[in-house]
BAFI-3210 file (N, C-alpha, C; in Angstrom, 3 decimals, decimal comma, padded with zeros to 6 digits):
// residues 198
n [1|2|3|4|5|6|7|8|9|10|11|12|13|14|15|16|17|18|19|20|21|22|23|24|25|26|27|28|29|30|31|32|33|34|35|36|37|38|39|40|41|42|43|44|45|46|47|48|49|50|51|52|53|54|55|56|57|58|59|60|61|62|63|64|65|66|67|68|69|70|71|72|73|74|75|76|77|78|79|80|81|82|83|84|85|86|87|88|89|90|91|92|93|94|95|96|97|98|99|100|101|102|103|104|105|106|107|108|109|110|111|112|113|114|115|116|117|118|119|120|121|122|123|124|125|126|127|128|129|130|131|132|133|134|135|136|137|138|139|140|141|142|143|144|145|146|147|148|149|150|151|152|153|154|155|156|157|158|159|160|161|162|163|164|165|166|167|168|169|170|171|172|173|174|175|176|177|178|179|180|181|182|183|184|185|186|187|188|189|190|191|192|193|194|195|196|197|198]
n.u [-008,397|-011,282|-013,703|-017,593|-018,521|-016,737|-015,232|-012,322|-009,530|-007,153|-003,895|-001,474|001,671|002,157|004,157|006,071|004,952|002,751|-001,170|-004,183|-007,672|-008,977|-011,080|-014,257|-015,412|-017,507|-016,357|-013,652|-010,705|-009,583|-006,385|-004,329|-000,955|002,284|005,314|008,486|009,131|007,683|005,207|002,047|-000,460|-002,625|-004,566|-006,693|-008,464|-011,546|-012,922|-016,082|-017,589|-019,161|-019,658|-021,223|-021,441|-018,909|-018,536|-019,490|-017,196|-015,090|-016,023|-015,806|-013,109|-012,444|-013,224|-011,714|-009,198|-009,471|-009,592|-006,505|-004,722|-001,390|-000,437|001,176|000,126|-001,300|-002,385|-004,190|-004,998|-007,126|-009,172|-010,813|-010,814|-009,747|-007,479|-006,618|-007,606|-005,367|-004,960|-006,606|-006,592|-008,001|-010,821|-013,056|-015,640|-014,912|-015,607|-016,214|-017,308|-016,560|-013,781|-013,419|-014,564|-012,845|-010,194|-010,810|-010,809|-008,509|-007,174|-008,314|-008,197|-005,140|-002,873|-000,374|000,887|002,783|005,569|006,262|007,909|007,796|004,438|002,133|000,088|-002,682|-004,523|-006,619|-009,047|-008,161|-009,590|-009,667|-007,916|-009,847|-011,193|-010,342|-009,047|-007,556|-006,652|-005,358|-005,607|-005,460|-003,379|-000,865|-001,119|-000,310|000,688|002,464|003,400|003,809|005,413|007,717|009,106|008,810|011,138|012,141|010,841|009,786|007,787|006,046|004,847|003,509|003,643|000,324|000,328|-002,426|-004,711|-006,983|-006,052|-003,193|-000,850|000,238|003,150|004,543|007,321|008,492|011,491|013,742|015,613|018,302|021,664|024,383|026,896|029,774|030,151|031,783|035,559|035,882|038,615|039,643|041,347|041,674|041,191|042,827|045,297|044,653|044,500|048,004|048,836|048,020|049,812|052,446]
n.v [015,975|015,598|014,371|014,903|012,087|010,465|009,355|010,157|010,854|012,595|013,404|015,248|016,279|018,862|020,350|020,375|021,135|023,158|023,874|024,368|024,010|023,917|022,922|020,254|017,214|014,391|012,094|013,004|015,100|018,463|020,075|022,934|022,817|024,019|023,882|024,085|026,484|025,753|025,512|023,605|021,459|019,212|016,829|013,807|010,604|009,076|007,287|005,777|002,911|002,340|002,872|005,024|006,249|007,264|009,415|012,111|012,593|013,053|014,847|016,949|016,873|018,170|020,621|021,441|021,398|023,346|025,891|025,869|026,750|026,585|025,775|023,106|019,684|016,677|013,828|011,400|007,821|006,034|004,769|003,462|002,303|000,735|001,290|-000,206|-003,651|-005,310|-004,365|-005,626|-008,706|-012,336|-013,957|-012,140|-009,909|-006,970|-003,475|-001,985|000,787|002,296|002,308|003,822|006,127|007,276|007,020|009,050|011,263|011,147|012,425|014,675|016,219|016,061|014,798|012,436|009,007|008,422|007,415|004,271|002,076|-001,049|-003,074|-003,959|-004,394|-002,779|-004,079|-006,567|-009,083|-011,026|-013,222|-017,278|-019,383|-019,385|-017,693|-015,568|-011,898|-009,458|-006,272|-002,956|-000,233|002,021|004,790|007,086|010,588|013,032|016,362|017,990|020,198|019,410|017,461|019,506|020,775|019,259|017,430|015,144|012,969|010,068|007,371|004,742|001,775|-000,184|-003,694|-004,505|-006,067|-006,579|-005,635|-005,225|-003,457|-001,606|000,664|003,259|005,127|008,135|010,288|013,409|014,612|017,046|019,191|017,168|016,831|015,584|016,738|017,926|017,120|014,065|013,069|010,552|008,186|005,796|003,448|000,740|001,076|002,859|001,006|-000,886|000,625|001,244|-001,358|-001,900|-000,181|-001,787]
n.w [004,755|003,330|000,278|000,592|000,917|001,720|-000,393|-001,443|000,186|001,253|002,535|004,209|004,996|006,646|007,633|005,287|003,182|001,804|001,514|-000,950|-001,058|-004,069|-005,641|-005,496|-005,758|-006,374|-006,996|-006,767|-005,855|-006,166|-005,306|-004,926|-004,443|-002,824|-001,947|-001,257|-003,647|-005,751|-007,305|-007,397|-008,792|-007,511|-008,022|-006,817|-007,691|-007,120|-008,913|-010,062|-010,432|-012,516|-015,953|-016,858|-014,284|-014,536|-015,820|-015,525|-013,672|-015,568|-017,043|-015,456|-014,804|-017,187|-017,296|-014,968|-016,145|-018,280|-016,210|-015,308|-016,984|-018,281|-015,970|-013,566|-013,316|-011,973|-011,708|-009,769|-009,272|-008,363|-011,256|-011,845|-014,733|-017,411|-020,217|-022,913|-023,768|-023,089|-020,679|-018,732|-016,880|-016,991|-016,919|-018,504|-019,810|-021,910|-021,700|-023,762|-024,467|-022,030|-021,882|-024,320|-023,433|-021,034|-022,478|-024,492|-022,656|-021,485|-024,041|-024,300|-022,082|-022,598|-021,417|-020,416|-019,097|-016,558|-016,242|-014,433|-012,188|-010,898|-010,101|-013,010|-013,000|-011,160|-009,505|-007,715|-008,099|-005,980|-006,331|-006,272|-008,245|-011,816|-011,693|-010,902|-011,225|-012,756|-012,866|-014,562|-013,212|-011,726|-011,865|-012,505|-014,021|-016,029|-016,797|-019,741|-018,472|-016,116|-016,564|-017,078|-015,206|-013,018|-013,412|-012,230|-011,106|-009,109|-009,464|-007,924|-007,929|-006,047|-003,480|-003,027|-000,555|001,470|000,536|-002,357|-004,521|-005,589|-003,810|-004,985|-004,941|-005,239|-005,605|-005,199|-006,263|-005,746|-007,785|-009,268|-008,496|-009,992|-010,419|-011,453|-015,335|-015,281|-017,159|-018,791|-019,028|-021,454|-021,313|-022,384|-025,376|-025,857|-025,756|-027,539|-029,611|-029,558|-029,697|-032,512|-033,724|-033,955]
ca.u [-009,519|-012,587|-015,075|-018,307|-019,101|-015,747|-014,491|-011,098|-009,230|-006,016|-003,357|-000,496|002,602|002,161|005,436|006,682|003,675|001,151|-002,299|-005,541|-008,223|-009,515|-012,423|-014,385|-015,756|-017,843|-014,913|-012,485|-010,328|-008,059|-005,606|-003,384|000,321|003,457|006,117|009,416|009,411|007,102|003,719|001,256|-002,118|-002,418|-006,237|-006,830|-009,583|-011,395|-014,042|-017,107|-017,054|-020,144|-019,507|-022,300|-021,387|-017,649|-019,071|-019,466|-016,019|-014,810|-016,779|-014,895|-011,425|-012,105|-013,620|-010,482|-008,028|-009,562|-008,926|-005,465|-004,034|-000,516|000,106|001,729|-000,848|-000,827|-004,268|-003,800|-005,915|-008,688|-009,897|-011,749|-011,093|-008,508|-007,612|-006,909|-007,880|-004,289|-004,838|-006,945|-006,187|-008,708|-011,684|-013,886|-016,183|-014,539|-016,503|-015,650|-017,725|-015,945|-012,825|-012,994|-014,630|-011,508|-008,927|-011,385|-010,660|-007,125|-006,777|-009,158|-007,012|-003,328|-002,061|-000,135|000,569|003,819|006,189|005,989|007,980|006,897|003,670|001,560|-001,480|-002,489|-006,145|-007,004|-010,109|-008,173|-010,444|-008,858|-008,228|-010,201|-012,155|-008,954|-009,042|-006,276|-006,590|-004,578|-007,199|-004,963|-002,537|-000,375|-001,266|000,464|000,313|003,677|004,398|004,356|007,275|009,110|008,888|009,562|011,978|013,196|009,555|009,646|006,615|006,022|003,374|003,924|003,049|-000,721|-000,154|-003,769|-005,518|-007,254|-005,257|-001,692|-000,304|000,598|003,807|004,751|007,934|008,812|012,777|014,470|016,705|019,197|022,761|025,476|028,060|030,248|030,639|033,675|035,930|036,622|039,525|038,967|042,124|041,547|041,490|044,413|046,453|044,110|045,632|048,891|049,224|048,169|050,889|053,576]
ca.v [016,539|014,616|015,045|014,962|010,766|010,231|008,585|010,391|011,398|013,796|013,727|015,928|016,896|020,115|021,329|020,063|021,188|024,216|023,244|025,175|023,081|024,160|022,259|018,890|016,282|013,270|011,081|013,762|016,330|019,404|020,717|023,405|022,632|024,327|023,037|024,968|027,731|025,562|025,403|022,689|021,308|017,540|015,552|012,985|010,443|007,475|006,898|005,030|001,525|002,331|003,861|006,118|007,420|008,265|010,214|013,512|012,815|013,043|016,802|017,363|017,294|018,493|022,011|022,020|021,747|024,561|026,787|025,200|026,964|026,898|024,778|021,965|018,733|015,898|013,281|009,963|007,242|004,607|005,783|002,086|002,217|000,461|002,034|-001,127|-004,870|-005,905|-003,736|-006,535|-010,332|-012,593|-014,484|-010,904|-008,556|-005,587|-002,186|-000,822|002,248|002,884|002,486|004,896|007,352|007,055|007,697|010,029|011,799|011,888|013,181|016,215|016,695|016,428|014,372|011,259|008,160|009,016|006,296|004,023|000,952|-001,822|-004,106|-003,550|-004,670|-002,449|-004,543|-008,429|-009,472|-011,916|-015,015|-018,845|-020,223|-018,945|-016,787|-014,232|-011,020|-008,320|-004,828|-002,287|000,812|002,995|005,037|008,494|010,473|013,919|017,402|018,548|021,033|018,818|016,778|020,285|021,533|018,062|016,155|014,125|012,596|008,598|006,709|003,183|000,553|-000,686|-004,413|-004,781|-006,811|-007,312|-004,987|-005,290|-002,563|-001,540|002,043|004,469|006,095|009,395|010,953|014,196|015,093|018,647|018,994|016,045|017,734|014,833|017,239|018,237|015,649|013,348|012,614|009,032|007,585|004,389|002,601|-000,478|001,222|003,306|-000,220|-001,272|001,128|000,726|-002,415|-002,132|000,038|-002,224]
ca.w [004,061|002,589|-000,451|001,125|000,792|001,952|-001,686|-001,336|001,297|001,161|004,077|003,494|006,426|007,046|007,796|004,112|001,976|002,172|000,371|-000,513|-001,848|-005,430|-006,272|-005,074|-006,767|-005,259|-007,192|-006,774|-005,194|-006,198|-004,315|-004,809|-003,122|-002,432|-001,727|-001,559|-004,222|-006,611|-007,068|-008,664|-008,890|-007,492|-008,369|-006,318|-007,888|-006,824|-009,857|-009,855|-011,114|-013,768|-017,253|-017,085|-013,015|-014,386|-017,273|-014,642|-013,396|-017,436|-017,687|-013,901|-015,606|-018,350|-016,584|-014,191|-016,974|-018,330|-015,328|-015,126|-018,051|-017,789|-014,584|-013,671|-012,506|-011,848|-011,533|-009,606|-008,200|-009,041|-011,975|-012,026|-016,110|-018,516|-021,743|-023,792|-023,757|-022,376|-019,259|-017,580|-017,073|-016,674|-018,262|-018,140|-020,429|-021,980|-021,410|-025,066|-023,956|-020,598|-022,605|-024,913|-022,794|-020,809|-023,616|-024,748|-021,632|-021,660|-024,924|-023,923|-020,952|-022,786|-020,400|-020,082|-018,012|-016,327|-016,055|-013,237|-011,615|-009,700|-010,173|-014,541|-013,042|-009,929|-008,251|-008,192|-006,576|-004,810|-006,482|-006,305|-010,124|-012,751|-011,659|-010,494|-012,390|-012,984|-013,646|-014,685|-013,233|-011,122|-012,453|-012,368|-015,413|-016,027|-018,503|-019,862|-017,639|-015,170|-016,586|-017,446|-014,227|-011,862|-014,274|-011,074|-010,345|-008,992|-009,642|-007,920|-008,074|-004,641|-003,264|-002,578|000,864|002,073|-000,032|-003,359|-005,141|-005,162|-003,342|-005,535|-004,500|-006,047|-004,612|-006,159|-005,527|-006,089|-008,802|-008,813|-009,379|-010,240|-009,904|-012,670|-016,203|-015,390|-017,877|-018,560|-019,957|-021,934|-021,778|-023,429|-026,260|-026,117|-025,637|-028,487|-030,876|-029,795|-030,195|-033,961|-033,858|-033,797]
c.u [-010,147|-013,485|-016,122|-019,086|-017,832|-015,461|-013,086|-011,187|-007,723|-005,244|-002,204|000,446|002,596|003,311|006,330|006,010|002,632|000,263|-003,632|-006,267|-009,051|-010,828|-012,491|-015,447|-016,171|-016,790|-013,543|-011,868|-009,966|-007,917|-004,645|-002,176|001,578|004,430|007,390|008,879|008,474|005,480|003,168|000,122|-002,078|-004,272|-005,931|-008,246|-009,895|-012,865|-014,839|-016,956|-018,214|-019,752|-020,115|-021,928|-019,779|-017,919|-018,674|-017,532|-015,380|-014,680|-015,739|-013,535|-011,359|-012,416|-012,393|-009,218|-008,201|-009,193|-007,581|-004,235|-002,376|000,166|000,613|000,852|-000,334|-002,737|-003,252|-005,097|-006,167|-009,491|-011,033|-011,752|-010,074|-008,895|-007,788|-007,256|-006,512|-004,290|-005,562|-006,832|-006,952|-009,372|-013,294|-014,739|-015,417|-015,507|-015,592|-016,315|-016,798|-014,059|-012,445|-013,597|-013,403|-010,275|-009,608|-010,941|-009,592|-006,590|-006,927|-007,942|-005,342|-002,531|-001,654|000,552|002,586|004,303|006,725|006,896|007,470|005,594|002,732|000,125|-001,777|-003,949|-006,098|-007,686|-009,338|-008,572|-009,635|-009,303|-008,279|-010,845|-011,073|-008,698|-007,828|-006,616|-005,648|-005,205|-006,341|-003,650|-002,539|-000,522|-000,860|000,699|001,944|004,492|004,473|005,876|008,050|008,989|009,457|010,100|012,299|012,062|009,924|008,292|006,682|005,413|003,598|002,859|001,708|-000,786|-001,602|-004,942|-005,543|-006,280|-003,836|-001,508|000,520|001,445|004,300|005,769|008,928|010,422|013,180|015,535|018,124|020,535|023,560|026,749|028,451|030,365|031,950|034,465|036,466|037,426|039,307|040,061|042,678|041,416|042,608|045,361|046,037|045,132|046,963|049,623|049,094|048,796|052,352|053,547]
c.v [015,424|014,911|014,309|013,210|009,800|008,775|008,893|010,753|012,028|014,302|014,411|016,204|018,396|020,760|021,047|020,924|022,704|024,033|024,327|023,846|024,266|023,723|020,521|018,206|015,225|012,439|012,235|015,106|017,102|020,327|021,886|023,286|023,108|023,473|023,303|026,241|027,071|025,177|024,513|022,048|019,503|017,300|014,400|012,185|009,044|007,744|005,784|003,716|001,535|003,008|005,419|007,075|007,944|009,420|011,945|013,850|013,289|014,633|017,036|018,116|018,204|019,961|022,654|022,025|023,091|025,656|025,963|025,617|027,011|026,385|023,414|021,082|017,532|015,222|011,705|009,723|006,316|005,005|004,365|002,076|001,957|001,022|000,983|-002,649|-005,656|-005,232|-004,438|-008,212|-010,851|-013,213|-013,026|-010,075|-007,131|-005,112|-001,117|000,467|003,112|002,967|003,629|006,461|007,715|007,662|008,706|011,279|012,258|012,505|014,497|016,980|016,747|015,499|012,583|010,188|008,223|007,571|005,758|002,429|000,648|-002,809|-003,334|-003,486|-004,368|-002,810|-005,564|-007,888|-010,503|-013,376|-015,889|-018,746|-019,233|-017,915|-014,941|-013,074|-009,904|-006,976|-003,659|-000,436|002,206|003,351|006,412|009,138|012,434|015,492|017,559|019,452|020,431|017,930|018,005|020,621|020,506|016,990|015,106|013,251|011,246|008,671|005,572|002,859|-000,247|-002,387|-004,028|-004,808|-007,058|-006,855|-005,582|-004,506|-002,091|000,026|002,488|005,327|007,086|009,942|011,899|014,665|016,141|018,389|017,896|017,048|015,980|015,158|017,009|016,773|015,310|013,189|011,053|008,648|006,289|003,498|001,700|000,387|001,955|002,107|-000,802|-000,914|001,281|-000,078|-002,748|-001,154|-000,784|-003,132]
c.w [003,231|001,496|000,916|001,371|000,986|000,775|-001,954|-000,303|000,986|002,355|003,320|005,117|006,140|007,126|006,394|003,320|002,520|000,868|000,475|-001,676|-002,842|-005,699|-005,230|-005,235|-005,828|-005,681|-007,543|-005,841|-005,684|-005,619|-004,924|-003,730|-003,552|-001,964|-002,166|-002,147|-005,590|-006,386|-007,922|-008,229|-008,484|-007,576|-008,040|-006,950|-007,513|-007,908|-009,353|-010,522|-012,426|-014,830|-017,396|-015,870|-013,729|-015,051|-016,463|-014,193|-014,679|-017,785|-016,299|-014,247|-016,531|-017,779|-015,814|-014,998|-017,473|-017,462|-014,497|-016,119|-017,748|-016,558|-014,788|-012,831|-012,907|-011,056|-010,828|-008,596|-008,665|-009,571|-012,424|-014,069|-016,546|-019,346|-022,815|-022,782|-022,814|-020,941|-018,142|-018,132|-016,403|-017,514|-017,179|-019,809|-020,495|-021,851|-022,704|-024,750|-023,151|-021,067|-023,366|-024,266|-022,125|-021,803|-023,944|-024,097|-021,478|-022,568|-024,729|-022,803|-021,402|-022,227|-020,622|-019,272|-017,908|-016,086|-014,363|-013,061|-010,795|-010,923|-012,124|-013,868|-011,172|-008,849|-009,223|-007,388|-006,001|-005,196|-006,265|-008,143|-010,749|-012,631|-010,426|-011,776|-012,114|-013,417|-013,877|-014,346|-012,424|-011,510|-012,062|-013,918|-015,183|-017,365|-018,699|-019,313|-016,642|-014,889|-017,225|-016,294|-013,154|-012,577|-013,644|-010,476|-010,355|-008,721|-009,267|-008,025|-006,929|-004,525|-002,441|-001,185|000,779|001,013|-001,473|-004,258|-004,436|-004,891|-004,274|-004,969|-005,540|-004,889|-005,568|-005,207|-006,579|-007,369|-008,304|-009,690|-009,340|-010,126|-011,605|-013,605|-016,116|-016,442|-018,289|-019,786|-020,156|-022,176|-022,490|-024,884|-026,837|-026,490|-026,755|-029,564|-030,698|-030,095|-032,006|-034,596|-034,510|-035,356]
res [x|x|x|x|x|x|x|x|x|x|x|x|x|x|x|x|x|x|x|x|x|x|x|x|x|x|x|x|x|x|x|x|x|x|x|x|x|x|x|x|x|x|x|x|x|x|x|x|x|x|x|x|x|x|x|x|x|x|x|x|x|x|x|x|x|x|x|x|x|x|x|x|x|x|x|x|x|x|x|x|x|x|x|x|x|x|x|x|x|x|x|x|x|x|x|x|x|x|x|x|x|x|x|x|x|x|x|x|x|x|x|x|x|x|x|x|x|x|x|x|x|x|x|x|x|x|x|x|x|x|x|x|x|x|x|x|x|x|x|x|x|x|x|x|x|x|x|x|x|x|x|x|x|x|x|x|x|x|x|x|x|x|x|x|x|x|x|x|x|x|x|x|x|x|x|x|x|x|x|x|x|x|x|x|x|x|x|x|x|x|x|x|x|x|x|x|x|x]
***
């Protein structure tokens, strides 16, 4: 499935997942998906690279959080926007505007940037030298019921290879059991205090 200017795209396996689409956004999707016995809201976004075109995307979220009360979501993509000054490397122009619209944004929405291994900085152009820039623009970002609901969520930042930006893996696993708490005996210290026994 496609928005209409093909800016996202949304593949899903079928025999894992059942999806209805919710809403759609020229820089966005949402999906409703199943998946077992749980249900939750995934937003797919690829933002505009201007301050002024994300602005719509901004009101987007903020409309679908509203009819979201109570659910568990989950937003990822190329939201083309750092929050602070350390989020790109480079000799570049901040966009203090596009910045705080941005945080602006996530505050409105609740939500925050779910913890992720792998690569800080997820698109280079690629340049030689000096003129090589870093960004930190794509990210997994998350409401609270999403982390009460999938406590077991992995987040990567996957190598680039060829591409400008880095793959975004998200791999949600079922309750992790460990099996009952072991008991461990600590020896060394038993022999510890016996010895200042003697």
């Amino acid at each position: 499935m496609e928005n209409g200017v093909a800016r996202v795209r949304f593949c899903w396996n079928g025999s894992a997942v059942n999806y209805s689409l919710l809403s759609m956004h020229d820089q966005a999707i949402t999906c409703n998906v199943q998946h077992t016995s749980k249900n939750c809201v995934i937003i797919l976004v690829y933002a505009c690279n201007s301050t002024v075109d994300k602005r719509p995307l901004w009101k987007y979220l903020s409309v679908v959080k509203n009819n979201l009360q109570g659910r568990p979501w989950i937003i990822l993509g190329d939201f083309n926007s750092i929050r602070c000054s350390a989020e790109r490397l480079g000799n570049v122009d901040f966009d203090d505007q596009g910045m705080e619209d941005f945080n602006e944004c996530i505050d409105v929405l609740d939500i925050v940037e779910h913890h992720a291994k792998g690569y800080y900085y997820t698109w280079c152009n690629k340049r030689d030298g000096g003129n090589r820039l870093y960004s930190k623009i794509d990210r997994v970002l998350v409401n609270n019921n999403w982390l009460n609901e999938y406590p077991y969520v992995k987040v990567e930042i996957l190598d680039p290879s060829i591409s400008d930006h880095c793959p975004l893996f998200v791999q949600i696993k079922e309750n992790i059991s460990f099996g009952p708490k072991s008991f461990k005996f600590q020896q060394f210290r038993m022999i510890t205090l016996n010895s200042l026994a003697f």
